[in-house]
C-alpha positions in Angstrom: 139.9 93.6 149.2 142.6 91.9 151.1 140.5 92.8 154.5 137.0 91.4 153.1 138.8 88.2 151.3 140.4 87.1 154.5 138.1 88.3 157.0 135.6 85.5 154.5 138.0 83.1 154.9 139.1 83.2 151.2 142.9 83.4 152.3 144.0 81.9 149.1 142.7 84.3 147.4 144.2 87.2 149.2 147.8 85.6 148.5 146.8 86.0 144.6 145.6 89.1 145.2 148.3 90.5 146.6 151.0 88.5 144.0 149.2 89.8 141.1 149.4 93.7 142.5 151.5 96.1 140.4 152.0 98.2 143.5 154.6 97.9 146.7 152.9 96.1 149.2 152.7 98.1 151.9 152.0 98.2 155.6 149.0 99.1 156.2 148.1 95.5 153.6 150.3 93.1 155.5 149.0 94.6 158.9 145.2 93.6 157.5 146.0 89.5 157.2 147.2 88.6 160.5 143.8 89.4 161.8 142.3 87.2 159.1 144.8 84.5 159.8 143.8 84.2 163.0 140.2 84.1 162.7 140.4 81.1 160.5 143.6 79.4 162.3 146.3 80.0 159.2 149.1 80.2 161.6 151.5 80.1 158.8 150.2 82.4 156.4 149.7 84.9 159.3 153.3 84.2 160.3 154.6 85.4 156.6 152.6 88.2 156.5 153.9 89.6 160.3 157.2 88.7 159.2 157.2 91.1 156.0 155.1 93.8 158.1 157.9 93.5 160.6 160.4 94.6 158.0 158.7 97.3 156.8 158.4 98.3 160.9 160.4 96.9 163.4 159.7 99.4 166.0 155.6 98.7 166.4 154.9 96.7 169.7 151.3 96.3 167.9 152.4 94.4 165.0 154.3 92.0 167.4 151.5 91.6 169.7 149.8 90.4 166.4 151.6 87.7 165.9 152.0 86.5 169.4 148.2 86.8 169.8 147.8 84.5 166.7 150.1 81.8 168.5 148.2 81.7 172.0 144.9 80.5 170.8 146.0 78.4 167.9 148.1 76.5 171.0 151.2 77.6 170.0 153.1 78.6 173.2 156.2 78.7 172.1 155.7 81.0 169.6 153.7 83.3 171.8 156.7 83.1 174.1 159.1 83.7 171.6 157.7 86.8 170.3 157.4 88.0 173.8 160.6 87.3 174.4 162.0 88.9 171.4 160.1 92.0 172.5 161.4 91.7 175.9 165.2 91.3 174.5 164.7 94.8 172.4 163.3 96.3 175.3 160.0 96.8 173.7 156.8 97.5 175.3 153.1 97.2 174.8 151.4 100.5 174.3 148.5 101.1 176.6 145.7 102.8 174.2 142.7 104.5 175.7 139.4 104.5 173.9 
């Protein structure tokens, strides 16, 4: 639900969706609404929801590259660059996936 709400734009919606759940919000939801975020330019949702996938796993270049790939197009350079940076500082790198 939180993939189809955001991915129609309804991202108001996925934040009551995901407040009312009776469950621990887990990765695998907050990984679903940067993508959304981006789509339809939500830079500051999409920036919550990295943040608390980020604490659930810090050590997942993916998740960062989210969140630096929502800056770049939204004109936010400075965040793109901090995110990179931050990955640089930890030594971190992008994973190379074949299809």
């Amino acid at each position: 639900m939180v993939d189809l709400f955001g991915h129609a734009g309804l991202l108001d919606e996925v934040v009551k969706l995901m407040e009312s759940i009776e469950i621990e919000l887990n990765a695998i939801i907050w990984r679903t609404l940067p993508s959304a975020c981006k789509m339809h330019a939500n830079v500051k949702l999409g920036r919550t929801a990295n943040e608390q996938l980020l604490k659930l796993r810090q050590d997942e270049s993916g998740d960062y590259m989210l969140l630096s790939n929502m800056y770049a197009p939204n004109g936010e350079w400075r965040g793109a660059e901090n995110v990179r940076k931050l990955m640089d500082d930890s030594r971190m790198r992008k994973s190379l996936r074949l299809a």
